[in-house]
C-alpha positions as CSV (number, residue, x, y, z in Angstrom):
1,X,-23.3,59.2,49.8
2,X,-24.7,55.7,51.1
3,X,-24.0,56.1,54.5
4,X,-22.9,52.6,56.3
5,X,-22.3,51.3,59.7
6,X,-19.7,48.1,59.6
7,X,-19.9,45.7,62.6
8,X,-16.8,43.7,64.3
9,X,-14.6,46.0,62.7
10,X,-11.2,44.9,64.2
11,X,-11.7,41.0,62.9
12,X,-10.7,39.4,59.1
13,X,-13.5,40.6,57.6
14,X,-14.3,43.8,59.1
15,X,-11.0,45.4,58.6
16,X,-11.1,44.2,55.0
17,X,-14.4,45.9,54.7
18,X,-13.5,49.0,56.7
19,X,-10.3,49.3,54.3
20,X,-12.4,49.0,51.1
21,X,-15.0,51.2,52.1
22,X,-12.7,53.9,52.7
23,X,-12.0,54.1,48.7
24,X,-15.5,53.3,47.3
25,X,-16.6,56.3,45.8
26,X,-20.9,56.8,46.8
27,X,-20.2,55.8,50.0
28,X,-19.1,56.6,53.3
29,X,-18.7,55.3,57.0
30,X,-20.4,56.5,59.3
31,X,-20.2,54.2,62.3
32,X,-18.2,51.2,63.5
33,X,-18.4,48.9,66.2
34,X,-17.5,45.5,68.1
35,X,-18.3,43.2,70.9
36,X,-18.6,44.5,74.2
37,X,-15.6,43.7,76.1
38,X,-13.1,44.0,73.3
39,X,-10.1,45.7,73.1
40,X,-11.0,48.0,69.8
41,X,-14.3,49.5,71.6
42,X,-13.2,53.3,72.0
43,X,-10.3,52.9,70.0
44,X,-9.9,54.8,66.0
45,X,-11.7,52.7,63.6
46,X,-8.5,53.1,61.5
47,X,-6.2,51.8,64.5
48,X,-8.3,48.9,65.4
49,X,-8.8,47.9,61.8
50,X,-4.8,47.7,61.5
51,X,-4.7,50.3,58.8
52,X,-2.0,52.8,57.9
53,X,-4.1,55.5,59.7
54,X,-6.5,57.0,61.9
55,X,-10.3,57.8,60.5
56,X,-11.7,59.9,63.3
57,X,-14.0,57.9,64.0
58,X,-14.7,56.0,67.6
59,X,-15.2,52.0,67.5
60,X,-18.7,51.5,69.7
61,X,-19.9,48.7,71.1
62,X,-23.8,49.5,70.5
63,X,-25.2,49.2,66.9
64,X,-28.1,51.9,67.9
65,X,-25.5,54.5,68.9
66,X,-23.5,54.1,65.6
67,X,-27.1,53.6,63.4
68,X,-27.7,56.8,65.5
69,X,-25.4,58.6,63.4
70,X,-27.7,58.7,60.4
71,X,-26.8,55.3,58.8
72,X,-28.5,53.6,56.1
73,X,-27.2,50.1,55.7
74,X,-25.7,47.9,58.5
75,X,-22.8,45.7,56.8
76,X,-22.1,42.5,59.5
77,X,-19.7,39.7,58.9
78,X,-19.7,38.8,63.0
79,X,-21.4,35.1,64.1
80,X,-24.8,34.0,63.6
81,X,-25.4,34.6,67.4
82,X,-24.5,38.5,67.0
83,X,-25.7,38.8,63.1
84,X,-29.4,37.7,64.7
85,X,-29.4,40.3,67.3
86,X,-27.8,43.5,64.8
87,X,-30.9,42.1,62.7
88,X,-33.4,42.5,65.7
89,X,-32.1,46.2,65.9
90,X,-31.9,47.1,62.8
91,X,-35.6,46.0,62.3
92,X,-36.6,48.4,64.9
93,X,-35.0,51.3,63.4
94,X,-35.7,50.3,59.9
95,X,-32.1,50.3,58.3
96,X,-31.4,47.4,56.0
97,X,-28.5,45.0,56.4
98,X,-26.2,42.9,54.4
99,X,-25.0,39.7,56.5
100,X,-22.1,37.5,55.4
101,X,-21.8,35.9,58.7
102,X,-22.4,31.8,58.5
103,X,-23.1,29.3,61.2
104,X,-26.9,29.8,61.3
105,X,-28.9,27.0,62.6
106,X,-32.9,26.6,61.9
107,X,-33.8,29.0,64.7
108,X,-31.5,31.2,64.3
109,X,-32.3,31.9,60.3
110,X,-35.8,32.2,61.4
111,X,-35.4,35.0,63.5
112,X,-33.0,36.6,60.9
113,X,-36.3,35.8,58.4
114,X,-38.8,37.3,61.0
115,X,-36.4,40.6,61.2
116,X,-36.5,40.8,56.9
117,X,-40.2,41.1,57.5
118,X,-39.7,45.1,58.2
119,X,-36.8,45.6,56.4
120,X,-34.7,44.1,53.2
121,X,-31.5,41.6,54.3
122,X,-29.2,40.1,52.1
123,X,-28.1,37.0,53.6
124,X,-25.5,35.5,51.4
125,X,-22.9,32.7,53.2
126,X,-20.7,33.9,50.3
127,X,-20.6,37.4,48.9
128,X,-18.2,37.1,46.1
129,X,-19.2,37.7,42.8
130,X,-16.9,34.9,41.2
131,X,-18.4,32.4,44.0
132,X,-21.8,33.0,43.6
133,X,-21.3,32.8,39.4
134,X,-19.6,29.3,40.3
135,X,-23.0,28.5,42.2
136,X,-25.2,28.9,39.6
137,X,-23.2,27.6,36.8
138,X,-23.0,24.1,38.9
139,X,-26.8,24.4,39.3
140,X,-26.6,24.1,35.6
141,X,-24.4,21.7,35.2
142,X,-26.3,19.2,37.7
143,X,-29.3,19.4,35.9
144,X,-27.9,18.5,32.7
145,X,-25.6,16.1,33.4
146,X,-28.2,14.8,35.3
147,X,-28.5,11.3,36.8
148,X,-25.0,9.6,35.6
149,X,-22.8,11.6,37.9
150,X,-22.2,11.3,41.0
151,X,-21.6,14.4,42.9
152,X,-19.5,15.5,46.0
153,X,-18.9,18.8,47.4
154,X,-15.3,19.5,49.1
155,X,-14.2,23.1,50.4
156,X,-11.1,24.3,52.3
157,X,-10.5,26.5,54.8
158,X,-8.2,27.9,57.0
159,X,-7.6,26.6,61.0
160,X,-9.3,29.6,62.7
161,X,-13.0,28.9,61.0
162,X,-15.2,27.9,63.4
163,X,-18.4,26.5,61.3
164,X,-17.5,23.2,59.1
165,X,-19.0,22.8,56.2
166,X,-18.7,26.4,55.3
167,X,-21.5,28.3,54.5
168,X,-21.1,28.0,51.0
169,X,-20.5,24.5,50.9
170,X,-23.7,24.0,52.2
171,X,-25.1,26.5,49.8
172,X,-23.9,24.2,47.0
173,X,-24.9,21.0,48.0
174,X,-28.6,23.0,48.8
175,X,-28.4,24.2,44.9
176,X,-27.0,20.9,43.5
177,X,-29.9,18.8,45.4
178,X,-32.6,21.2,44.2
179,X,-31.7,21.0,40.4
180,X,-31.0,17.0,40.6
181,X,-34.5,16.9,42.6
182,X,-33.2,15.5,46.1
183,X,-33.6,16.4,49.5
184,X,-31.6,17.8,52.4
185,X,-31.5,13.4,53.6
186,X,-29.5,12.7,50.7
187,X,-26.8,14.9,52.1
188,X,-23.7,12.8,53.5
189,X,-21.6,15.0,55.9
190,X,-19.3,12.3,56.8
191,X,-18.3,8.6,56.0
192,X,-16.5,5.9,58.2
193,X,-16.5,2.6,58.3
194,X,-18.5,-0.4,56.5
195,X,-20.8,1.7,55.0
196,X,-20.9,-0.4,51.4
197,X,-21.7,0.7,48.1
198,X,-22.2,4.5,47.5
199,X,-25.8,5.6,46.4
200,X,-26.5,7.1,43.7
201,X,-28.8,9.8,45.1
202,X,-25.7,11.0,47.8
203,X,-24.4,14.5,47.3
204,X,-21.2,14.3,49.7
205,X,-19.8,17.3,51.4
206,X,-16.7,17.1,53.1
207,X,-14.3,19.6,54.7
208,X,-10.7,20.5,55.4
209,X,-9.3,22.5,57.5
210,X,-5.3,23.8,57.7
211,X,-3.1,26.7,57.4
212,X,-4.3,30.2,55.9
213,X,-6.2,29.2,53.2
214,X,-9.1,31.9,52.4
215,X,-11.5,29.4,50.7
216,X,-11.9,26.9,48.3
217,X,-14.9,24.4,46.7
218,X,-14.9,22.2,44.7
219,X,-18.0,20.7,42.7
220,X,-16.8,17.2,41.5
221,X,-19.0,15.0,39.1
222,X,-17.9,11.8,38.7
223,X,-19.4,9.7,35.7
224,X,-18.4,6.3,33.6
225,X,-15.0,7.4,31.6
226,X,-14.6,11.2,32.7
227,X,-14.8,13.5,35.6
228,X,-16.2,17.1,35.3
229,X,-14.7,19.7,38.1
230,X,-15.8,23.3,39.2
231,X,-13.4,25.1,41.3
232,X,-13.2,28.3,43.0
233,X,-10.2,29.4,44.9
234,X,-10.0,32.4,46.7
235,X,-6.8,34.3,47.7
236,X,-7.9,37.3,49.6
237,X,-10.5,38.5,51.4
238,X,-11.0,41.6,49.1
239,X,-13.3,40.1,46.9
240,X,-15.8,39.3,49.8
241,X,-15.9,42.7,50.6
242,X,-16.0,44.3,47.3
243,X,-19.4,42.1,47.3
244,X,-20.8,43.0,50.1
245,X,-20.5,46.6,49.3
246,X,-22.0,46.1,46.1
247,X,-25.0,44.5,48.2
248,X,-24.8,47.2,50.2
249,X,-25.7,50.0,47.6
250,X,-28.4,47.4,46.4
251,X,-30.5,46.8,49.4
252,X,-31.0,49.9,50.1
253,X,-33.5,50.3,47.1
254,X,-35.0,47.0,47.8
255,X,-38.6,45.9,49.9
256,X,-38.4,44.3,53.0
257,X,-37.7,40.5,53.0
258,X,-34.1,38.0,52.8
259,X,-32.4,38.2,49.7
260,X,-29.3,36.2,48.4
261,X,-25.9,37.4,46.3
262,X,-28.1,36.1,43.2
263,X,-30.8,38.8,43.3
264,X,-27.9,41.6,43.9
265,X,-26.4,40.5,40.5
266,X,-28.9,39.5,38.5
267,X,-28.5,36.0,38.3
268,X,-31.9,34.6,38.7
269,X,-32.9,36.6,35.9
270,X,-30.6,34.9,33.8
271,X,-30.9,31.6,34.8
């Protein structure tokens, strides 16, 4: 049994996870926590979580005490600000982690990257399989459509995210640029104004916000005469879990160092 600690267990995520976890056969929870100050610490995992029943088990709001229980992964889907401070931890007591959380700025990636230097991390903006398949296959689809299209990145979300353009967005527009051999300059975040003709080298990302939408990109390739578009629309929150479980029972096996949703399924060996 893969023995797993889940962090900020009474948010979206969390709960999603904590609910999941309960039914994944292999693996078991050992430990649960959230932020100091909150009203879940000391409560039931189960109760804080919002699910149909108690587990027994005591929300904490100290990672070591619930690694303490014997734990072997460290799933966190909190804020960059907490994710980089789990990873500190969890680098000390040598239990790997799986991160979903997005919002990470240079400095703040770099410590997650010093951190992977004693144990594995998979840092994935995005764990669902379906997403990260999307990914790849508009990698492909850059390179060889190549230099005719113009592309533009546009993802949806709903009012309570914090971070625009979503993690995934950004992963995108990183992917597109690298197959169409441009840099992180010829990314336009924004446009207003007199700003004349569009360049060819742009790779637009843009972002809405509204309702309760769970997520949605959009890879748009605009040529002479036709229009090629990559969508993927997610309706729960389920899937996101199910991958980061998945990453879960991979890391474990895996050397120290940052991995990505692509090396848990494969998909640079396939590329």
């Amino acid at each position: 049994m893969l023995r797993t600690v889940i962090t900020g267990v009474s948010g979206r995520m969390g709960s999603t996870l904590l609910r999941l976890a309960r039914s994944t056969p292999g693996l078991t929870v050992v430990g649960a926590t959230s932020r100091t100050g909150s009203p879940a610490v000391g409560q039931d995992a189960g109760t804080a979580a919002r699910l149909s029943d108690p587990l027994g088990l005591a929300v904490l709001d100290d990672l070591g005490k619930a690694i303490d229980a014997g734990a072997q992964v460290v799933i966190d889907f909190t804020s960059a600000e907490a994710s980089v401070e789990h990873a500190r931890l969890c680098a000390v007591r040598g239990v790997p982690m799986v991160i979903g959380s997005t919002g990470f700025s240079p400095d703040t990636r770099s410590e997650v990257a010093s951190a992977s230097m004693s144990i594995p991390i998979v840092l994935a903006p995005n764990t669902s399989v379906g997403v990260n398949v999307v990914i790849q296959v508009a990698a492909e689809l850059a390179r060889v459509l190549g230099e005719g299209f113009d592309v533009e990145v546009l993802e949806t979300h709903h009012n309570k995210k914090k971070d625009a353009p979503s993690g995934t967005a950004l992963r995108l527009a990183e992917v597109l640029a690298q197959s169409l051999g441009r840099t992180s300059d010829d990314l336009v975040f924004a446009r207003k104004g007199w700003l004349g003709a569009r360049a060819p080298q742009e790779i637009g990302v843009q972002a809405l916000r509204g309702g309760d939408v769970v997520g949605e990109h959009t890879v748009f390739f605009f040529g002479e005469g036709e229009r090629v578009e990559l969508t993927h629309r997610a309706t729960s929150r389920d899937q996101f879990a199910k991958g980061a479980l998945r990453a879960a029972n991979w890391v474990v096996a895996q050397r120290p160092g940052i991995y990505d949703m692509a090396d848990v399924l494969g998909l640079k060996r396939t590329a």
